[in-house]
C-alpha positions in Angstrom: -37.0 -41.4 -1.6 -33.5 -41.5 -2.6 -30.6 -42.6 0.1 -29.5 -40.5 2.4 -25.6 -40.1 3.3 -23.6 -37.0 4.4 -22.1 -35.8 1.3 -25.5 -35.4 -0.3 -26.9 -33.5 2.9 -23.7 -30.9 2.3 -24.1 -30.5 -1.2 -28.0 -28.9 -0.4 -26.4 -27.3 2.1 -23.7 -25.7 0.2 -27.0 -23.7 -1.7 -27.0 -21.7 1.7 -25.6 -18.5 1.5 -24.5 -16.7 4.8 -25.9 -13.1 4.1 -22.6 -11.1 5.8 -20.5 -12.7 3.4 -22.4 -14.0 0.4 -20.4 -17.4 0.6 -22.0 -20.9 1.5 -22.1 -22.3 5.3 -20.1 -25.0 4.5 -17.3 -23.3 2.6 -17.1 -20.8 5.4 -16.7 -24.4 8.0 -20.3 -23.3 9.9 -21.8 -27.0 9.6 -20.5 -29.3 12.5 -18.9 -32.4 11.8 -21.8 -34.4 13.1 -24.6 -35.2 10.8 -26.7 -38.2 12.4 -28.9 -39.9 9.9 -31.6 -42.2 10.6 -34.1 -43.2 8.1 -36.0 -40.5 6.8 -34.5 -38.6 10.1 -31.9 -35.7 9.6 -29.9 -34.0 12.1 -26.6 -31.8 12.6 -25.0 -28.9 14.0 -24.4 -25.1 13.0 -21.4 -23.3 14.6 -22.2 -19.3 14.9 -19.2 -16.9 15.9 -21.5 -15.7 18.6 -24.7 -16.1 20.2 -26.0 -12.5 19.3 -25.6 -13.6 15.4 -28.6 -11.7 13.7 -28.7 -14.5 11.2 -29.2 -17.2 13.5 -33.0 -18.0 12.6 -32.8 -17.2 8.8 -29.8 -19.5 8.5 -31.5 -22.7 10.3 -34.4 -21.9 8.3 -32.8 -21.8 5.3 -31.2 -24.9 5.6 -34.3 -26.9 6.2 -35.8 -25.7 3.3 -32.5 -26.4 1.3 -32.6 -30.3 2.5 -36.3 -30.6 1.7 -36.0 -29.0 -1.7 -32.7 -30.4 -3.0 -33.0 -33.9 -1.3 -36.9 -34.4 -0.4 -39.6 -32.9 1.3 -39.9 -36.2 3.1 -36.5 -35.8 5.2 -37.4 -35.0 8.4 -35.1 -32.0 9.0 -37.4 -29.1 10.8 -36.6 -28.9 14.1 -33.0 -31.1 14.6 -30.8 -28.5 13.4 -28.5 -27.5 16.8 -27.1 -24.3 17.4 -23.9 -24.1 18.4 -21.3 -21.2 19.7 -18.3 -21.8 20.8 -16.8 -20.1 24.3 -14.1 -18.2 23.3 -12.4 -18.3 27.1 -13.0 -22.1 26.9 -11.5 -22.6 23.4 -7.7 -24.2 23.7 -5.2 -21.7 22.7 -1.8 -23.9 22.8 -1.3 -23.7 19.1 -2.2 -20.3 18.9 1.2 -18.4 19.1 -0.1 -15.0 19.9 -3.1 -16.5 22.8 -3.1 -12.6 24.1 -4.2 -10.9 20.8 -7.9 -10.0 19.5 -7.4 -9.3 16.8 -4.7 -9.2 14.0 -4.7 -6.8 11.0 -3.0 -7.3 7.8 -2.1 -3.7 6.0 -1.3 -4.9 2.0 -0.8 -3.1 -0.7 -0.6 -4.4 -4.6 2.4 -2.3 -4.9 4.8 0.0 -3.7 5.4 3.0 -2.9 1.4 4.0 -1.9 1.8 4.7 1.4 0.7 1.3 3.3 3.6 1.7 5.6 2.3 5.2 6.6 -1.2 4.0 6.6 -0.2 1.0 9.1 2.1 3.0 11.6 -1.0 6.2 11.8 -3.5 3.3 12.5 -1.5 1.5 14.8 -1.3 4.9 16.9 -4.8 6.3 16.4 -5.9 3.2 17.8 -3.8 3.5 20.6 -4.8 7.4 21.1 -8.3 6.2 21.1 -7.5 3.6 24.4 -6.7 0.9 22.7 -3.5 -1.8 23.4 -2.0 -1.7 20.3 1.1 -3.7 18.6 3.0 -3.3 15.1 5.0 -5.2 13.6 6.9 -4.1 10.3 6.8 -7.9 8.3 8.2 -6.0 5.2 11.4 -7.2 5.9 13.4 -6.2 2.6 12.3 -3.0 3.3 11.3 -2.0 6.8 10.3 1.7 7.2 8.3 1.7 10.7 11.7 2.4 12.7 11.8 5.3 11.0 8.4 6.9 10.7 8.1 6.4 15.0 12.0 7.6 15.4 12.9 4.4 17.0 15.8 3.5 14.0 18.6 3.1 17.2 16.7 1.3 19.2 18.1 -1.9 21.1 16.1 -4.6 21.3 16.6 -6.9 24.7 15.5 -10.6 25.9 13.5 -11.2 29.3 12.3 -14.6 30.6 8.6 -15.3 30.7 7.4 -18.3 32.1 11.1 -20.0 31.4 11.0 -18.7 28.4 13.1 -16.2 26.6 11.3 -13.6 24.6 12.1 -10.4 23.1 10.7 -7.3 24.6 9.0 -4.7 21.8 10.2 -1.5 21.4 7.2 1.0 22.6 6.4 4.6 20.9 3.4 6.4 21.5 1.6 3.8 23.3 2.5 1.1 20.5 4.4 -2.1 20.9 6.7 -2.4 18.4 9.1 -4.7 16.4 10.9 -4.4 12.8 13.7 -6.2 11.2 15.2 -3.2 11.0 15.9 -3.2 14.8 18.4 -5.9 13.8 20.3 -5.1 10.5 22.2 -1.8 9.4 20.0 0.6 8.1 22.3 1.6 5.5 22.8 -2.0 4.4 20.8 -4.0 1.8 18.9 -7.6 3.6 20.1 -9.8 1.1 18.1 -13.2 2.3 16.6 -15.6 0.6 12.9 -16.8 1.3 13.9 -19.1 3.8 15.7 -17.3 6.1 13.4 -14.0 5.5 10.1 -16.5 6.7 11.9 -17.7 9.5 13.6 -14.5 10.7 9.9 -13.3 10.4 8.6 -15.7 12.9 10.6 -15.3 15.7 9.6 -11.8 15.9 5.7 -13.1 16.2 6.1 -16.5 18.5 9.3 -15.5 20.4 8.3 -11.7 21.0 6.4 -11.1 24.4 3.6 -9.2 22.8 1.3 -10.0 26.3 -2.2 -8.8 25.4 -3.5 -6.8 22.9 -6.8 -5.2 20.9 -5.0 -5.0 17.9 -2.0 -6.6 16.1 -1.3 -4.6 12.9 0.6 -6.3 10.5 2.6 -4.0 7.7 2.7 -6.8 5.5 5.3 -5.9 2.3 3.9 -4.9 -0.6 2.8 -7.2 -3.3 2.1 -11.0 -2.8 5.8 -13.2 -1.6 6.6 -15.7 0.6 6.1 -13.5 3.6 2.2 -13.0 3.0 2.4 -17.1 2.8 3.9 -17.6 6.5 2.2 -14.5 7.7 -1.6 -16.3 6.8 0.3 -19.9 7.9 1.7 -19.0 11.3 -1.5 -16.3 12.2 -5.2 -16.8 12.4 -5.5 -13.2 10.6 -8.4 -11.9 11.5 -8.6 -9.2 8.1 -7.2 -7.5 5.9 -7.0 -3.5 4.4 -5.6 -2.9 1.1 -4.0 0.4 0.6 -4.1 1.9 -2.4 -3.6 5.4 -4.4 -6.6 6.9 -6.9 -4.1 6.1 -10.0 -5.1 3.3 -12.1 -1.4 1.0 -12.3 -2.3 1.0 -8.6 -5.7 0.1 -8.7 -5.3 -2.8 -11.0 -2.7 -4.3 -8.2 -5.1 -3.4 -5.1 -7.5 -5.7 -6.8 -5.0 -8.4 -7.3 -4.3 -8.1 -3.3 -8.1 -7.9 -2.5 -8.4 -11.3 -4.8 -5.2 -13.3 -2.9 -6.9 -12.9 0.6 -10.4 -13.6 -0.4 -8.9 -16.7 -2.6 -10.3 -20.1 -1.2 -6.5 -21.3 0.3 -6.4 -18.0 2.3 -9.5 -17.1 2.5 -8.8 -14.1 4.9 -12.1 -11.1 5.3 -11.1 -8.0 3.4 -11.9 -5.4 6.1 -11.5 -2.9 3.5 -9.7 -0.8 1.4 -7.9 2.6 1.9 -7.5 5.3 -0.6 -4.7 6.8 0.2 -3.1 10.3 -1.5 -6.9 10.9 -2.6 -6.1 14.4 -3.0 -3.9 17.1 -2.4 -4.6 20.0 0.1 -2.1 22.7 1.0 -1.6 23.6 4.8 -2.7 26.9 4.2 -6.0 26.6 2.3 -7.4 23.1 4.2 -10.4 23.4 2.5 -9.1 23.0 -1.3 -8.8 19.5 -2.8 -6.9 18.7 -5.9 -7.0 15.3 -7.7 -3.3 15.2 -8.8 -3.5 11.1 -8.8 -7.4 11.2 -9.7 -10.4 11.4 -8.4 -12.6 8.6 -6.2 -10.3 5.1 -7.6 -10.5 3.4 -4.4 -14.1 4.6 -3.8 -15.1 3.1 -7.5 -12.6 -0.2 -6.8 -14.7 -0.5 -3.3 -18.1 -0.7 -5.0 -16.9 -3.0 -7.7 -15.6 -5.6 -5.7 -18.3 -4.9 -2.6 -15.8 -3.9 0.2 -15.8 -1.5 2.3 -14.1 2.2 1.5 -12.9 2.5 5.0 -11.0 6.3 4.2 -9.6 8.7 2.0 -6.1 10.3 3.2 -5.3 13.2 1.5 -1.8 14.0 0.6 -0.5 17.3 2.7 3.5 17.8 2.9 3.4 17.2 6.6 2.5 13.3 6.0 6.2 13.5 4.4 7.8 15.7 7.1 6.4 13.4 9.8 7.2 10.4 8.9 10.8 11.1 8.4 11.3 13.0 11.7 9.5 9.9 13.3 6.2 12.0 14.1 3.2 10.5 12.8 0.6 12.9 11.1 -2.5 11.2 13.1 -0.1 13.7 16.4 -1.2 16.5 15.0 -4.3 18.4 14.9 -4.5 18.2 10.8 -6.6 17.7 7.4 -4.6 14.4 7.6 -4.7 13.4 11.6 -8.1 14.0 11.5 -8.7 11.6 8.4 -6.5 9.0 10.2 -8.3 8.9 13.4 -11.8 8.7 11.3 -10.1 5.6 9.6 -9.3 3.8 13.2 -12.5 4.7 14.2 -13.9 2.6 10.8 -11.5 0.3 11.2 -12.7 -0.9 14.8 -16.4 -0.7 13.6 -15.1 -3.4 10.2 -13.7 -5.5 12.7 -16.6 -6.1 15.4 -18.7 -6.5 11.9 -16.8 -9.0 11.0 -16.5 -11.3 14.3 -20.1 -10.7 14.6 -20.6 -12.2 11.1 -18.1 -14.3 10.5 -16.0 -17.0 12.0 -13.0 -17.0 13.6 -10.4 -17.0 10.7 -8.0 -20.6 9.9 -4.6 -20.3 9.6 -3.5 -21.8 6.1 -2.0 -25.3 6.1 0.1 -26.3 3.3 1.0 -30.0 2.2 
């Protein structure tokens, strides 16, 4: 039989697929650092999010049969593969600069002007309507919007000590913890930064902001991919990520271009979903009539081709517009377009316990 050593033993194990994700068990960092060989003797670790992890028995199994048919049915595997799942209140938390926080949602868009910013600050508040401890934070910095959309544009921002510590205190609207870079610079002024300063202005508003704790950390992340999306994934553990986009095709072609930078191997961050946003038009007065000024179903079809998740279709009413310049988010009213935003929190929570039931906890990216 041939000779046994680790890197062999990984490389039959890399033919195991995890079936909530499609990718291999080691890619996705489920097989321990502890593989014990001795003779013909095989053993080692798997590291499950959770204990209830459906897949449990058909992933041990499947990587005995792996070692026996890519290495040799002589290994003796059957039987010394471990289980492993980690505590999450006995897991260390130093480096983690939000300990308090569940989970932490990216909102992306490919490009501009689709709505992501609307699509983050109704989220952020339906899930706060529906009991939730919610926080937002507006990481577009060039461009910061949220201030507006919740009417908090003159709001002062203050520091109070935690712990010895100084921290900012968030702004709060409707239930939502809140924080922009647009609390700190004119509104009527340009941010003329450069990449540097825009990273580490963005920073201090997550690891020197006193978010305490929290369900849900939305993220409006700018549109596009920059530097910010870079020290967003490098200074947070994301947990996923929804892609906004409209039906229109320019703005398809960019969502998928989003979907493929978080599911790349250096960020490797779960796509939650995407959002069609705009998916129609309906006038206040007849709410039952669609039309499909921007075309029809794009985000749906995109969804299916690249096997996410269509987590909702907003469609466009004037009093999306109205609202979010008088600071009033649509999701306050009772609306074609509230209802449709509270549907999407309501997806949006089920996506997420999906994925920590499935997957991992997500790495933050480290760069050399």
């Amino acid at each position: 039989m041939t000779e046994l050593y680790p890197s062999l033993i990984l490389d039959a194990l890399r033919t195991v697929r995890y079936p909530g994700t499609g990718k291999d068990i080691v890619t996705m960092g489920m097989v321990e650092d502890d593989i014990r060989i001795d003779g013909n003797r095989v053993s080692f670790s798997l590291i499950f999010p959770k204990k209830t992890d459906p897949f449990i028995k058909s992933i041990v199994k499947a990587s005995e049969v792996a070692i026996n048919t890519y290495i040799s049915p002589e290994v003796e595997i059957k039987g010394n593969i471990a289980v492993k799942t980690p505590d999450p209140e006995a897991m260390p938390k130093a480096n983690e600069p939000l300990p308090g926080v569940k989970n932490i949602i990216g909102v992306s868009s490919g490009k501009g002007g689709v709505g992501k910013s609307t699509v983050a600050c109704n989220l952020a508040v339906a899930l706060a309507q529906q009991g939730y401890r919610v926080g937002l934070l507006d990481a577009d910095i060039f461009g910061p919007s949220i201030p507006k959309m919740l009417g908090i544009e003159d709001e002062q921002l203050y520091m109070e000590e935690v712990d010895g510590q100084k921290l900012i205190v968030p702004a709060e609207k409707y239930g939502v913890k809140v924080l922009s870079i647009g609390f700190v610079v004119s509104k009527d002024q340009a941010v003329l930064w450069r990449g540097a300063m825009a990273s580490n202005a963005l920073k201090q508003l997550i690891t020197e902001a006193n978010w305490g704790e929290l369900d849900y950390f939305i993220i409006d992340m700018p549109p596009g991919t920059s530097d910010i999306h870079l020290t967003l994934v490098q200074t947070l553990a994301i947990t996923g990520a929804i892609v906004v986009t409209t039906p229109q095709e320019v703005a398809l072609a960019d969502a998928r271009k989003g979907v493929s930078m978080f599911m790349g191997e250096h960020v490797n961050v779960p796509v939650l979903g995407i959002v069609e946003n705009m998916s129609w038009f309906t006038p206040a007065a007849h709410p039952d009539e669609k039309y499909y000024i921007f075309g029809r179903d794009g985000g749906k079809n995109l969804a299916q081709a690249l096997n996410v998740k269509l987590l909702g279709q907003i469609p466009l009413v004037a009093t999306i517009c109205k609202g979010g310049d008088d600071g009033v988010p649509v999701i306050l009213e009772n609306s074609v377009s509230g209802v449709a935003f509270m549907k999407l929190a309501t997806a949006v929570g089920e996506a997420v316990d999906e994925r920590n039931a499935t997957l991992p906890p997500t790495k933050r990216v480290i760069t050399h």
